[in-house]
C-alpha positions as CSV (number, residue, x, y, z in Angstrom):
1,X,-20.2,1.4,18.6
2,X,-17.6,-1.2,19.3
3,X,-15.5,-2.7,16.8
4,X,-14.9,-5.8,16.6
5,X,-10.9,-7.1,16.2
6,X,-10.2,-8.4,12.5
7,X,-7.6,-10.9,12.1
8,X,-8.1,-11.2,8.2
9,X,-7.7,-7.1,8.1
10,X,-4.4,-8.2,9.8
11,X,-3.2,-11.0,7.4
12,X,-4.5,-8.0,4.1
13,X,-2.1,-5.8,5.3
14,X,0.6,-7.9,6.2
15,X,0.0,-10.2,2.7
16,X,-0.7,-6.6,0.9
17,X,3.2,-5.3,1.4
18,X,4.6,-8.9,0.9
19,X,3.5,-8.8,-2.4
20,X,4.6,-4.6,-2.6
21,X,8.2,-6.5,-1.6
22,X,7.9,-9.1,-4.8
23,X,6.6,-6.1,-6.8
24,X,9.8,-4.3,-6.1
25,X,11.8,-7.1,-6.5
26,X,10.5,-7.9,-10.2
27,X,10.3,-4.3,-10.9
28,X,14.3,-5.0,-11.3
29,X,13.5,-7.4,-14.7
30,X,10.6,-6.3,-16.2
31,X,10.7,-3.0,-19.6
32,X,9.4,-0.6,-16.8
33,X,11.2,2.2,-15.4
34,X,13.0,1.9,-12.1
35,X,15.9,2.8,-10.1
36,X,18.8,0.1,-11.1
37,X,17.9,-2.9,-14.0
38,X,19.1,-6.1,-14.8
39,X,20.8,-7.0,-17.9
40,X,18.1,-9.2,-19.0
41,X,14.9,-7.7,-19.3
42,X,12.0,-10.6,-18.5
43,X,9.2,-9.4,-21.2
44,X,6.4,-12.3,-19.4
45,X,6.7,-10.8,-16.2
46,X,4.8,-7.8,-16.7
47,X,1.5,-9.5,-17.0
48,X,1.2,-10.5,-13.4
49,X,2.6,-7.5,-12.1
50,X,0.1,-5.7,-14.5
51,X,-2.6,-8.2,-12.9
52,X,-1.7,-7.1,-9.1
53,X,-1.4,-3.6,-9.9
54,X,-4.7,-2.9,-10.5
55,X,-5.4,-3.3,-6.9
56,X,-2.2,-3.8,-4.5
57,X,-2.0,0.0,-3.6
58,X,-6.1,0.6,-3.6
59,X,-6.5,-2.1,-1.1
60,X,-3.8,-0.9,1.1
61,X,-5.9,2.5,1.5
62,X,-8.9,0.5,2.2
63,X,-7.6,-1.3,5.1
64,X,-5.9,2.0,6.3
65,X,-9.2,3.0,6.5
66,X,-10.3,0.3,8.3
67,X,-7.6,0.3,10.6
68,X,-8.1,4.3,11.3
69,X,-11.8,3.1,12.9
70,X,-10.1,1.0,15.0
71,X,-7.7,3.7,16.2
72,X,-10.9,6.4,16.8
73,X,-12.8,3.9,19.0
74,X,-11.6,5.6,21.7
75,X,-9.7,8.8,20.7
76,X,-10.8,12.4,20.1
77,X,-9.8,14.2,17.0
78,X,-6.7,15.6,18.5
79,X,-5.3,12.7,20.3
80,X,-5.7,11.0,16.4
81,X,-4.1,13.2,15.1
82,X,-1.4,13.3,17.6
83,X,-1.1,9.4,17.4
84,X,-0.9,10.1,13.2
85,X,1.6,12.6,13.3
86,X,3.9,9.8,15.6
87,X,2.9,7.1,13.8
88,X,3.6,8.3,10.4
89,X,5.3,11.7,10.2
90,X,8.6,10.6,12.5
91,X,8.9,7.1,10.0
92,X,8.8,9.3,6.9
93,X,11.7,11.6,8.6
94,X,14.0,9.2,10.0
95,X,13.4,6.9,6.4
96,X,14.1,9.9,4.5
97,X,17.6,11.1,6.3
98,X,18.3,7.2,7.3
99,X,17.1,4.7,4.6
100,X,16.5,6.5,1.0
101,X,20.0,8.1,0.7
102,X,21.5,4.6,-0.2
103,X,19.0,4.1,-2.7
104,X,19.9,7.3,-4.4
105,X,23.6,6.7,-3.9
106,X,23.7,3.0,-5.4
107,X,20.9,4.7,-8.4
108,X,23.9,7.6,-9.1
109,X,26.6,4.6,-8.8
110,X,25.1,2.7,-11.5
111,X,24.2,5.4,-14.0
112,X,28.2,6.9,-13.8
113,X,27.0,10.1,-11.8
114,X,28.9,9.4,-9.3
115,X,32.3,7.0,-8.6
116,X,32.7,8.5,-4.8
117,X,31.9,6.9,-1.6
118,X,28.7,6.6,0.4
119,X,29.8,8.9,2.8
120,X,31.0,11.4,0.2
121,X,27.9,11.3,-1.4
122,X,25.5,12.0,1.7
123,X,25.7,15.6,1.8
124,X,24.6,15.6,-2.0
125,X,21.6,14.1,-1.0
126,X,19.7,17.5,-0.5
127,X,20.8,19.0,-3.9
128,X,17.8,19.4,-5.5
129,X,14.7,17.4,-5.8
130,X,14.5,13.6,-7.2
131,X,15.0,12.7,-10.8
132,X,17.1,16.2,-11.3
133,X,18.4,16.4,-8.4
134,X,19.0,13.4,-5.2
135,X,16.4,14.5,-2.7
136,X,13.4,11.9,-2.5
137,X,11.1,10.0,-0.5
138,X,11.7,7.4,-2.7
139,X,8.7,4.6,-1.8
140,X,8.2,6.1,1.6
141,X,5.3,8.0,-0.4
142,X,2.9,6.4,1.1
143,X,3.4,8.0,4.7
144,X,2.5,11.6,3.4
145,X,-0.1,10.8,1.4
146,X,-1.6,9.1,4.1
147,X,-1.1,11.4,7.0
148,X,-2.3,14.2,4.8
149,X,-5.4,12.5,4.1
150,X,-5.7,11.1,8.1
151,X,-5.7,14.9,8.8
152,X,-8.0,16.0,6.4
153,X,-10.7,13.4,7.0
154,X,-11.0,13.4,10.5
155,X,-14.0,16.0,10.5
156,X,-15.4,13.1,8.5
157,X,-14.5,10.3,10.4
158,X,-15.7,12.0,13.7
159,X,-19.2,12.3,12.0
160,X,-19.5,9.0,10.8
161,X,-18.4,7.3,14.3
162,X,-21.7,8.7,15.7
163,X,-23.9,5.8,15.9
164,X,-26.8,8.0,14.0
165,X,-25.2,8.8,11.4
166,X,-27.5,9.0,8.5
167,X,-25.4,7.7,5.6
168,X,-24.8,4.7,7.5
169,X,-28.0,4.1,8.3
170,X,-28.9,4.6,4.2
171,X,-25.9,1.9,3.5
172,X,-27.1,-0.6,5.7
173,X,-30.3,-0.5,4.2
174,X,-29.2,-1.2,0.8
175,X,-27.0,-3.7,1.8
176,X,-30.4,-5.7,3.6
177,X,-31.6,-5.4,0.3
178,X,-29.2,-6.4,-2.1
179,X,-25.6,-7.3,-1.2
180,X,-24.5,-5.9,-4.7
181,X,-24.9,-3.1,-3.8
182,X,-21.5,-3.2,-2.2
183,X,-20.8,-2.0,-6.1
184,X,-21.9,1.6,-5.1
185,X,-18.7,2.0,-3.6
186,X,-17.2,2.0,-7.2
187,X,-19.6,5.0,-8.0
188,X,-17.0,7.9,-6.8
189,X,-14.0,5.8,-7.5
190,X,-15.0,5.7,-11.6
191,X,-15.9,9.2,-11.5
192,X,-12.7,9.8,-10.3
193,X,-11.4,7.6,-13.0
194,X,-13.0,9.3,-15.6
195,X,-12.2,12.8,-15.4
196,X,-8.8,13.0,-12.9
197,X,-6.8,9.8,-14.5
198,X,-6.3,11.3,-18.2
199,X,-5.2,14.6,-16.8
200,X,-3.2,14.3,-14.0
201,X,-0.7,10.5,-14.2
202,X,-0.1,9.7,-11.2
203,X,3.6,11.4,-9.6
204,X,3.8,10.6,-6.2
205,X,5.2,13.8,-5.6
206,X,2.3,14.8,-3.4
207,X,2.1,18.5,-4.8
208,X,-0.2,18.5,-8.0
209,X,-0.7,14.4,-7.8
210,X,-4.7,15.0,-8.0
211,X,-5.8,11.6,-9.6
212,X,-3.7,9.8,-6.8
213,X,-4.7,12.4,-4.3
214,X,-8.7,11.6,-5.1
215,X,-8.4,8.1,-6.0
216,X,-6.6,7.6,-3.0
217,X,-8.6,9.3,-0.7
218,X,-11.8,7.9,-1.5
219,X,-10.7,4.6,-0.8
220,X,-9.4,5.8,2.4
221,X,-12.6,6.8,3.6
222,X,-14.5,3.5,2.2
223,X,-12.2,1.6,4.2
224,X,-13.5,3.7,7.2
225,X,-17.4,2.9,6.3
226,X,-17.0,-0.5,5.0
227,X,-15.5,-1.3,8.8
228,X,-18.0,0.9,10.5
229,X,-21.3,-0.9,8.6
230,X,-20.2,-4.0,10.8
231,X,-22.3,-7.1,10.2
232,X,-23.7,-5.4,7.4
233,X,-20.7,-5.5,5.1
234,X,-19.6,-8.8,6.1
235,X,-22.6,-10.9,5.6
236,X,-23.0,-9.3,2.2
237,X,-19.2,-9.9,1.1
238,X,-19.9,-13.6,2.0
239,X,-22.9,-13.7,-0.5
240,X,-21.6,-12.5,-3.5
241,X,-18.4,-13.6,-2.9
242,X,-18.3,-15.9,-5.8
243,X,-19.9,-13.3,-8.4
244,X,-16.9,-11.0,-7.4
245,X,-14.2,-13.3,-8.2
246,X,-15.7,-14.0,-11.8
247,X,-16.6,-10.6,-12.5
248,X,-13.1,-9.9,-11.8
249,X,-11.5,-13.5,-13.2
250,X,-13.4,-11.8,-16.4
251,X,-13.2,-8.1,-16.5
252,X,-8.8,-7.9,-16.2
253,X,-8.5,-9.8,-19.8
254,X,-11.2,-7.5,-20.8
255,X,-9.4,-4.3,-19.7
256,X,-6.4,-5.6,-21.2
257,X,-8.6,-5.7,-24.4
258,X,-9.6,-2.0,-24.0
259,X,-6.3,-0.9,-23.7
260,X,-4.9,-2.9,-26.6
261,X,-7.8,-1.8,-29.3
262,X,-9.0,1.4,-28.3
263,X,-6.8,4.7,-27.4
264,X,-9.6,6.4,-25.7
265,X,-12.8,4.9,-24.3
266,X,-15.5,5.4,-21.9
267,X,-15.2,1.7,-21.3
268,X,-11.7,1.7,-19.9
269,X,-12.5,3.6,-16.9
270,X,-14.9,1.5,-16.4
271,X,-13.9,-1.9,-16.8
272,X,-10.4,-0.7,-14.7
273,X,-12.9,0.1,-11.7
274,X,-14.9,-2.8,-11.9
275,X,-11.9,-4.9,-12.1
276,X,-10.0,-2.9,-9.1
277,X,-13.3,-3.1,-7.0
278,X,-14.1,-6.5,-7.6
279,X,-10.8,-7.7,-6.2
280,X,-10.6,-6.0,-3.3
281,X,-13.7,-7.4,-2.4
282,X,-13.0,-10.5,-3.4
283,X,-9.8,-10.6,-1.2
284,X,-11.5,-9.3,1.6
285,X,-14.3,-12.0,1.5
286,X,-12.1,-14.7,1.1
287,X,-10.0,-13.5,3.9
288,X,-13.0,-13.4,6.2
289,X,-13.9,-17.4,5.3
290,X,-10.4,-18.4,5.9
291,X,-7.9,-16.1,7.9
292,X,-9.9,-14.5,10.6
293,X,-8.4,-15.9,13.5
294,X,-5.7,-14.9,15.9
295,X,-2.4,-16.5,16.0
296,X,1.3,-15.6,17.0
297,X,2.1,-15.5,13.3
298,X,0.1,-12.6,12.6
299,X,0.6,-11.3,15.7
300,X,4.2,-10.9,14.9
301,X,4.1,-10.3,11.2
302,X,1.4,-7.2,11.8
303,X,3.4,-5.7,14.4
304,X,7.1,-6.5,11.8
305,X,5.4,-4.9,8.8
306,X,5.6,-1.6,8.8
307,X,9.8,-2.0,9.3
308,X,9.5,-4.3,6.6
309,X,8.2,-1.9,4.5
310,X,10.2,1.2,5.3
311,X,13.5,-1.2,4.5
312,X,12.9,-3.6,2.4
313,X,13.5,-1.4,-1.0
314,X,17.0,-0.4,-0.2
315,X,18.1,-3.8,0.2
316,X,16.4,-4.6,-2.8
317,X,18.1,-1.9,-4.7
318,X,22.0,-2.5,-2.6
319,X,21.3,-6.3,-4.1
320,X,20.4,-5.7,-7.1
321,X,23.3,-3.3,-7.7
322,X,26.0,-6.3,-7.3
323,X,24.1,-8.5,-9.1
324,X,22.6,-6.4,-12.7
325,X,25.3,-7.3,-14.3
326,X,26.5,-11.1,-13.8
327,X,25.9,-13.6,-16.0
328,X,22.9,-15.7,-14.2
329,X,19.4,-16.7,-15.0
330,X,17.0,-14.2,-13.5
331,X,15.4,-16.8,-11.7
332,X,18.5,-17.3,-9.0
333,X,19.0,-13.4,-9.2
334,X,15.6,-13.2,-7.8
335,X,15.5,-15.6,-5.4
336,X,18.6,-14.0,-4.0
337,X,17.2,-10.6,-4.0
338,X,13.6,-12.3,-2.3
339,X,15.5,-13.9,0.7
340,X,18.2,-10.6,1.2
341,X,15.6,-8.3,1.4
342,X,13.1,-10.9,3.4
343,X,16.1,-11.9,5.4
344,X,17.9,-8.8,6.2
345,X,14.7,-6.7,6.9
346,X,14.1,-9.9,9.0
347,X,17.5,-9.3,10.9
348,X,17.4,-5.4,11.0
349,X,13.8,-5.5,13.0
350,X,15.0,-8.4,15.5
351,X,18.4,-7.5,16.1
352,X,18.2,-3.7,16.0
353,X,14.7,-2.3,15.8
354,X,13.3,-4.2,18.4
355,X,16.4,-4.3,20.5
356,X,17.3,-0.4,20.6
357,X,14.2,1.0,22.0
358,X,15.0,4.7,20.7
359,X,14.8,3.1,16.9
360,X,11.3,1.8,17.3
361,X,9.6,5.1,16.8
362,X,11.6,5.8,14.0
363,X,10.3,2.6,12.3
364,X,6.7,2.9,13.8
365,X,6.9,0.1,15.6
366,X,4.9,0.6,19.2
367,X,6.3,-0.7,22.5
368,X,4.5,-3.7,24.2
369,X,2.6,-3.0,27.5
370,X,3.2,-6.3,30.0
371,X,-0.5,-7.0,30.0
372,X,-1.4,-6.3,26.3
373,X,-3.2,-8.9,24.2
374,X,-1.6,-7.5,21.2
């Protein structure tokens, strides 16, 4: 079956990892725990940060699901997992030697473990594993957990692209009958919920990291069904659209609730994946009514956005570190630290990434053929 393009899966993904680059950024003022802090701590702006992260990460699996159907149209297990392995193993290898040591370095600078150069410090970067030690893949996580899942699913994702599949055929069924039924999806990812998340927090560390692991994967592979179930999913986003959007306008202060009152509760699971599911189809059925169309813009921000992402927190932290401690209102601090990362991520793929051919690879970013649409 083919696929038809999707600009708005486009504009997700490249809108999704804007808003991962304002997350970092604010993740420099708010009580939480990161790698370097401001001096003054901005209580309010947790709440909106709370708000988006019910769902920023979720939807980014979705939509690498999605994007993963597009990539098997016309590829056979091996060559996908060939294409992974380029796509996602040599990024996470040249970001780890290349890109994470300065975060590391700047973190050791700022917490008086270290007064020496960067250079000096380099060859401490593989003494022991990250918090103890310096060795990390810092927020580059998201490659492994990816590629391990790519690998793992493909057996999976080889059965569903047949067109007789009969879970598909069961799915589009239900969704002739009642487009709310799009709310099955949240089935797997509550059970999940339920019995993984109060066991195993989430690490990022990859090894014993089952919640994320589960959670994680199971929106992987929805992403891969939602795209293959076509028309199907589409036409039934667009009529419920509105009853997602006040389901979840309603069920985040009601979470909030939850958590606030109650310690433990059956209800938390569930009103944290009703909320999670609710926006993420929300967002996708509003960006199907507005942003489905091709332009240069997305063109070039889809193609920019995986350097982006790869970059963008060391120059978050490298700001940060020589502004913590001066005497300004957070607000300039962070609209310096929104336009340096912006703008020098900006720079970095323009002027080096894309001029250098032997550092596109390393940054995911795919060469141009002269009579490519895209």
């Amino acid at each position: 079956m083919k696929i038809e393009r999707r600009y708005d899966i486009d504009w997700i993904r490249v809108l999704a990892f804007d808003i991962l680059i304002l997350y970092h950024v604010n993740m420099f003022f708010v009580p939480w725990g990161w790698h370097i802090k401001n001096n003054e701590i901005v209580e309010w702006m947790r709440w909106p940060m709370l708000f988006v992260n019910q769902w920023r990460i979720p939807i980014l699996f979705v939509v690498s699901g999605m994007g993963t159907r597009f990539v098997l149209y016309n590829k056979t297990g091996k060559q996908y997992i060939r294409e992974r392995l380029s796509r996602l193993l040599i990024p996470l290898i040249a970001g780890i030697l290349l890109v994470i040591p300065p975060q590391v370095y700047i973190e050791r600078l700022a917490e008086g473990q270290f007064a020496g150069s960067f250079i000096e410090f380099y060859p401490h970067f593989f003494s022991g594993v990250y918090p103890d030690g310096n060795f990390s893949w810092h927020h580059l996580w998201f490659l492994p957990y990816l590629l391990l899942m790519s690998i793992l699913a493909t057996p999976i994702f080889l059965n569903l692209r047949k067109g007789e599949n009969k879970m598909l055929k069961w799915l589009h069924r239900k969704l002739d009958k009642s487009a709310f039924n799009l709310y099955l999806f949240a089935v797997p990812l509550f059970v999940v919920e339920l019995f993984l998340e109060p066991f195993f927090p989430i690490t990022h560390a990859l090894v014993g990291d089952w919640y994320a692991l589960a959670s994680y994967s199971l929106l992987f592979i929805i992403g891969f069904v939602l795209i293959s179930l076509g028309n199907s999913f589409w036409d039934s986003l667009n009529r419920i659209k509105a009853y997602t959007l006040i389901t979840g306008i309603i069920s985040f202060p009601l979470l909030l609730w939850l958590w606030f009152n109650f310690e433990v509760s059956i209800f938390i699971p569930i009103a944290k994946t009703i909320n999670m599911w609710s926006w993420i189809l929300t967002i996708f059925a509003f960006a199907a009514k507005f942003l489905n169309r091709d332009s240069k813009l997305i063109r070039y921000r889809n193609r920019a956005v995986y350097p982006f992402y790869i970059l963008h927190q060391t120059i978050t932290v490298i700001c940060g570190f020589f502004l913590m401690n001066l005497h300004m209102h957070y607000a300039l601090k962070m609209l310096i630290m929104l336009v340096a990362t912006f703008g020098v991520s900006w720079f970095i793929y323009a002027f080096a990434i894309l001029k250098i051919p032997i550092l596109m690879p390393l940054f995911g970013v795919r060469s141009i053929k002269p009579n490519a649409s895209s």
